[in-house]
N, C-alpha and C positions, 0 to 999 in steps of 0.2 A: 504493500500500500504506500510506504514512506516514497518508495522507488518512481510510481505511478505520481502523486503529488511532485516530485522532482522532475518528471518528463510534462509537468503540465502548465510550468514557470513561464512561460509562454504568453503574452495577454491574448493571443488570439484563442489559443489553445483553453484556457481557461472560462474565455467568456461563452467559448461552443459548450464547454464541460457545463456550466453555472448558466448557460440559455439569460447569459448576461449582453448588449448590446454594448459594443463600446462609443456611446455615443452622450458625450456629456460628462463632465469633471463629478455630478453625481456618482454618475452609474460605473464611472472608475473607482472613486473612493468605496462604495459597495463593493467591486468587488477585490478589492485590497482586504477591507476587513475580513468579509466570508475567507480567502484565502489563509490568514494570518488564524481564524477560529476556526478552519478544518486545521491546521495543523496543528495546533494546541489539542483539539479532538484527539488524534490521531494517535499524539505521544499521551494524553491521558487512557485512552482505549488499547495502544501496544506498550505503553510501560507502565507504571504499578501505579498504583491508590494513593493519593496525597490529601489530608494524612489518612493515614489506616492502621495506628499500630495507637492507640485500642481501640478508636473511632474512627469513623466517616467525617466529614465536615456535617452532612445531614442530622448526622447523630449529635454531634457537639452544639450544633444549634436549636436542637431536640434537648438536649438536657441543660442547657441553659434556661428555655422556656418553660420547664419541668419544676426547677428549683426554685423560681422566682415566679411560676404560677400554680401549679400542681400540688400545695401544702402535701395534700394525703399520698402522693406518687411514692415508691420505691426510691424512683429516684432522689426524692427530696430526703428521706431518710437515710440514704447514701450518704448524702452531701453533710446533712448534721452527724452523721460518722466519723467524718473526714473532717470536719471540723473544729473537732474536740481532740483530736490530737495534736501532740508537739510539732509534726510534722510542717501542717498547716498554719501554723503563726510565723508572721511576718519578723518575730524575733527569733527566727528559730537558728542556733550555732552551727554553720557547717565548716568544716573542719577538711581539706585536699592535703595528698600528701605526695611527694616525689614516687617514696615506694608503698608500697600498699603488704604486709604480713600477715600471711595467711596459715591458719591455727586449723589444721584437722580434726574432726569431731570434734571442735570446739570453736571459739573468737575471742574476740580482741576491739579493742575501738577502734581501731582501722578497719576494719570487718565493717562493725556497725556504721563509721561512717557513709563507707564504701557504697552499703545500700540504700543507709538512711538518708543521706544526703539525695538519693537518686529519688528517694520517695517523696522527699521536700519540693524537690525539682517539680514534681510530677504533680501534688497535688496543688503548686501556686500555678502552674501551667493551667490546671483545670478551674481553678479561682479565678482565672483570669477570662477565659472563656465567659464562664459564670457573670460574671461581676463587671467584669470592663476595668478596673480595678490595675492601673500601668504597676503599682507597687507591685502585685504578684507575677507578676509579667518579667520586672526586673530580678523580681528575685530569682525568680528561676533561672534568667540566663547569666547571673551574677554565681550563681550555685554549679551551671553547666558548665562556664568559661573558667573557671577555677580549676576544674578537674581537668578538665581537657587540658589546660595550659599547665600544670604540677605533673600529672601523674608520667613517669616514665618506665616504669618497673613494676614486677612483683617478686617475692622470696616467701621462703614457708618453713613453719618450725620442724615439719615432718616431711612427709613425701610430697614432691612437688609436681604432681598432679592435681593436687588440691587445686591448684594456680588456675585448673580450667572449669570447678566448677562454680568457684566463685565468678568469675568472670560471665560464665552461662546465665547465675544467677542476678547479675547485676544488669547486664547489656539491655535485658528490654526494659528495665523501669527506668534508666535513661534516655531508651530510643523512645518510653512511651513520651517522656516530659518534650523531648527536641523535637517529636511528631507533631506537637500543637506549636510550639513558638517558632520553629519553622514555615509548617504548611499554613496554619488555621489561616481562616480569613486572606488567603492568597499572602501571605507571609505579613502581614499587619504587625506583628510585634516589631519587625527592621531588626532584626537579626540579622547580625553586618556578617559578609563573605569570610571575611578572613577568621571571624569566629567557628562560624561550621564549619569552616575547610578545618581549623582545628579538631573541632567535633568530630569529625570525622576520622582523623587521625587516631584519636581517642576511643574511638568504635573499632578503628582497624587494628588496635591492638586488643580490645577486648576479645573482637572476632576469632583472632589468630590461636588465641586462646583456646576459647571455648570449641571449635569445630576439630578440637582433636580429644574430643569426647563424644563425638558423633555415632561410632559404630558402639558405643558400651552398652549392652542390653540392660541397662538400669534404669535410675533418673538421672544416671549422669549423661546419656544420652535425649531423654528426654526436654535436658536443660537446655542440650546444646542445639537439638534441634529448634526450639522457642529461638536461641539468639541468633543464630545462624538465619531463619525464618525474616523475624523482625529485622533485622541489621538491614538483609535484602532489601525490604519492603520501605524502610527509610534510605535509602542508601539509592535507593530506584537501579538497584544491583539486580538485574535477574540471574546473575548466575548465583549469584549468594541466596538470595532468595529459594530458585529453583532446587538448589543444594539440600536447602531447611525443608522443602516439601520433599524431595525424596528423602531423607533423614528419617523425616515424619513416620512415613507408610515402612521406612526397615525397622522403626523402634516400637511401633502400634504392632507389627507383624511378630515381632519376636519377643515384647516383654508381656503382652497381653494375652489369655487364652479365652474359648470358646464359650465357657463358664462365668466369663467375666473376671476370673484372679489375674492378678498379677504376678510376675515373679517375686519380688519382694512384698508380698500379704504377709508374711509373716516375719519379716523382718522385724516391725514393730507398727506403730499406725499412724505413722506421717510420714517416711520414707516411699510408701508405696502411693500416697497422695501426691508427692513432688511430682509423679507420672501423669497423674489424672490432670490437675492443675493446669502442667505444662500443657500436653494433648490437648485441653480448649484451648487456652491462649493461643495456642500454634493455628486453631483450626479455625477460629474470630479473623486471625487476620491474614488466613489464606481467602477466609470466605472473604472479605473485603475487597478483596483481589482477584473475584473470579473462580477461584476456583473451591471444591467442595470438599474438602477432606473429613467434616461431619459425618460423609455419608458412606464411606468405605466400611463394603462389609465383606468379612474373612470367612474363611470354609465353610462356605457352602451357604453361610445365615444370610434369613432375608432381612435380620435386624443389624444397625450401623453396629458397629466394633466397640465404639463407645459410647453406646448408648446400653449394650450388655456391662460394658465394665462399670458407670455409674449408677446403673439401677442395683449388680452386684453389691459396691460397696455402699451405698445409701443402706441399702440390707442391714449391712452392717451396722453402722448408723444409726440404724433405728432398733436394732437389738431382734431384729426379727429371723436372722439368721446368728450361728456362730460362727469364729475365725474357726478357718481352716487348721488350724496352726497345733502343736504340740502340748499335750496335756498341761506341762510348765511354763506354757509360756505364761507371760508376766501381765501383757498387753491388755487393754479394752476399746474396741473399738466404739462400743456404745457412746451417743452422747461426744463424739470425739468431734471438735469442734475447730479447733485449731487453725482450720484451714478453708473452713467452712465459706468464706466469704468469695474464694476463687471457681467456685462451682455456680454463680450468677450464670455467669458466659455460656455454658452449655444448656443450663435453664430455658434464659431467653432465646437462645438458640430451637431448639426443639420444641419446647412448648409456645412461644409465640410467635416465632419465624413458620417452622414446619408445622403447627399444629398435633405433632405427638402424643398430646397429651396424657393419655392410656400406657403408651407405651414408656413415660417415664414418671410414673406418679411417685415411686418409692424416692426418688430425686426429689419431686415438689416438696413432699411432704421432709424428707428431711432439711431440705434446705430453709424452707419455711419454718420448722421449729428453731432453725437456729440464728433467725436476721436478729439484729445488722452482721452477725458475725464477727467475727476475731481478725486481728490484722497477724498476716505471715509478711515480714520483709524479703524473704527471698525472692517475690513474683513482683508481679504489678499488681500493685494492689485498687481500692475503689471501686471493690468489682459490683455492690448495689447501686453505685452511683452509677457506673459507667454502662451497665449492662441488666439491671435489675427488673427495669420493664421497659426498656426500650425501644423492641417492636412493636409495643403495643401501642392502639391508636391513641390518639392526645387529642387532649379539648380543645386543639388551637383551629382559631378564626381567623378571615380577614382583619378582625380590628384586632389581634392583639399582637399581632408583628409587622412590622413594617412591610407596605406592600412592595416588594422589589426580587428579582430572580434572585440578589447574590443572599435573601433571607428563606429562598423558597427550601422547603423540608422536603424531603420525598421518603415516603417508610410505608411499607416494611422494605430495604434493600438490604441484600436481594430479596426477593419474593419467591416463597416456591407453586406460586399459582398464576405467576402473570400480572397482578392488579396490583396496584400500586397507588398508595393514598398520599396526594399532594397536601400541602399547608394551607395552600389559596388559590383560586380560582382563577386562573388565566389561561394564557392560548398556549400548545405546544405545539408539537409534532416530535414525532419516534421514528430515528431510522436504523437502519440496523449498523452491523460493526465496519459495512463495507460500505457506508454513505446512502442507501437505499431507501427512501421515505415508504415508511410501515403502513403510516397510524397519526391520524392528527385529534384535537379535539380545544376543546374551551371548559373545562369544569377541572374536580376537584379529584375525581374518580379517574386513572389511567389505568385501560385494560386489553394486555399484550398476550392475554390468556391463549391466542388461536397461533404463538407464533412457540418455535421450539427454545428448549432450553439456552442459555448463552448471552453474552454482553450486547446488549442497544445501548441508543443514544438518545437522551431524551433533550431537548432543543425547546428554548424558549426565545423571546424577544435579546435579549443579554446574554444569556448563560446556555452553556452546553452541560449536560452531567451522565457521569456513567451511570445506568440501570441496569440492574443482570439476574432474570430468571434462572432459576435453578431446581 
């Protein structure tokens, strides 16, 4: 397609393509623009999601309207979550360091920094969304630029492979924080070049890291697939990217069984969650990008892989099965909470995306007895805020957002039916991935129900946005 748009540079060529006359400084300028908004199409349709690592922009302006209109939402109960932590206050000490020391089965305040720092980042990043609020805006890149500009190193008191799971474990709660003050609002925070070229650098060493824990039938696999995944997807790296989706499907395939266990079920009863956790995270923001790894299903089952492995341990969870595990073992999974708050994402996923419902009630129910849940720093955390009910439809009207494209919402994306509920009521048209007008209309309701699976383009007066059936 890139190749096609470059053989069409041509004004003649272009106005035969666009059934544009060139006749008139008008109808040049039309077609300058259209030319300039198919190629931005194009690189957002053939290259990845900005942002998408743990939102959409749809979705980030979806839960800003949420917490400052929705008192009763999940999401609003996210937000006073996250709010009440150290994390979240604009006094809060963060602390970079040259080298970063890393403590096997155990930590350290560089450790704690390491993540907590990434967690600050993340949650004035989403304050800032929220709120309009420039103080959390800077705080975050005041928090990012530090690390990025200090950290050169890592060492470790014991075996120095540790070195790649902390690194696994830290990478995406930094790519989540850099995915908004980057992308959001087409880079609105002015986050200067030379900062993210450092950022990046910073990522390129966490990466180097963590992707040499890729093949470990663990969660140290699982972790790496998560940073390997996200790095890509911020990075607009498809091959890093691509890398973390195949990761995916060799660590789902070899640490997961048929039954729903894990290999480590019995190791204790948050080591084998590090797996679960990771596996959404990986699969939110493949789904953002097109592709469905929610739905990979193994020997032979007509049900997803994990969607056996969470209704499994929810089992657990809620004491309605026992552990697998040896008479002595020590463990209870009952009640086990700890982690509780990272299982939103497949939630929202399956019961409000796909409509599942049936098929993952022992998840509802657990995960519902245990909101707001418990904060794990190893992931990304804010998972009621970020993902708690946020396909589901919103009481938003014409009057209560500003009427203009770059405010328009479009959810549930993706959709696994085709329909597709806008924010407000204006004119479109859908075409598909190869420029092809579908489907037009004037209302509130988009429904691309009669067309197959895969990325369209939904096109309004201002704006283009990726849409993607699945």
């Amino acid at each position: 397609m890139r190749i096609i748009i470059q053989r069409l540079q041509s004004e003649f060529e272009l106005a035969r393509f666009f059934n544009y006359p060139l006749i008139g400084n008008r109808n040049m300028f039309k077609l300058i623009v259209l030319m300039l908004s198919l190629t931005s199409v194009l690189n957002s349709v053939y290259g990845l999601e900005h942002p998408s690592v743990f939102n959409t922009q749809e979705e980030l302006n979806l839960i800003a309207f949420r917490v400052n209109n929705e008192p009763l939402s999940l999401t609003k109960l996210g937000w006073d979550g996250m709010m009440k932590t150290a994390y979240a206050k604009l006094d809060y000490a963060h602390k970079s360091y040259a080298n970063v020391e890393v403590v096997p089965s155990g930590g350290n305040e560089m450790e704690d920094h390491f993540r907590g720092d990434a967690q600050s980042a993340y949650s004035h990043a989403l304050q800032w969304v929220v709120t309009g609020n420039p103080a959390n805006r800077d705080k975050a890149i005041i928090i990012m630029n530090d690390w990025a500009k200090t950290l050169k190193t890592f060492t470790s008191t014991g075996f120095k492979i540790q070195i790649q799971l902390e690194c696994a474990w830290a990478s995406p709660i930094w790519i989540a924080a850099a995915d908004i003050i980057r992308y959001h609002n087409n880079g609105a925070a002015n986050w200067s070049t030379a900062d993210i070229n450092q950022f990046d650098k910073f990522l390129d060493l966490l990466y180097t890291e963590a992707e040499k824990s890729a093949t470990r039938d663990t969660n140290w696999g699982s972790s790496a697939t998560l940073a390997m995944l996200a790095t890509g997807a911020y990075q607009n790296n498809e091959t890093r990217f691509n890398n973390g989706v195949n990761a995916y499907k060799n660590n789902l395939t070899k640490v997961s069984s048929s039954d729903g266990k894990v290999l480590e079920v019995c190791r204790d009863t948050w080591h084998p969650q590090y797996c679960l956790v990771t596996w959404q995270q990986t699969c939110e923001i493949a789904c953002k990008n097109g592709i469905d790894l929610y739905d990979i299903k193994l020997d032979g089952q007509t049900t997803p892989r994990l969607v056996v492995v969470l209704e499994y341990f929810s089992k657990l969870f809620l004491g309605k099965i026992a552990a697998p595990c040896a008479s002595d073992w020590t463990y209870n999974y009952t009640n086990e909470k700890l982690r509780r708050e990272g299982y939103e994402t497949g939630l929202n996923h399956y019961a409000n995306r796909k409509g599942l419902t049936s098929q993952i009630a022992n998840l509802a129910e657990a995960v519902g007895k245990s909101r707001p849940g418990l904060l794990d720093d190893h992931f990304i955390s804010w998972g009621l805020l970020t993902h708690g009910d946020i396909s589901k439809a919103s009481g938003l009207n014409s009057t209560d957002i500003l009427l203009n494209d770059r405010a328009l919402l479009v959810y549930p994306n993706p959709s696994n039916n085709g329909q597709f509920q806008l924010s407000h009521e204006l004119s479109w048209e859908v075409y598909s991935a190869l420029g092809l007008l579908l489907t037009s209309g004037n209302s509130k309701l988009l429904d691309i129900s009669n067309q197959s699976k895969g990325l369209y383009l939904l096109k309004t007066n201002n704006l283009t946005k990726k849409i993607v059936v699945q």
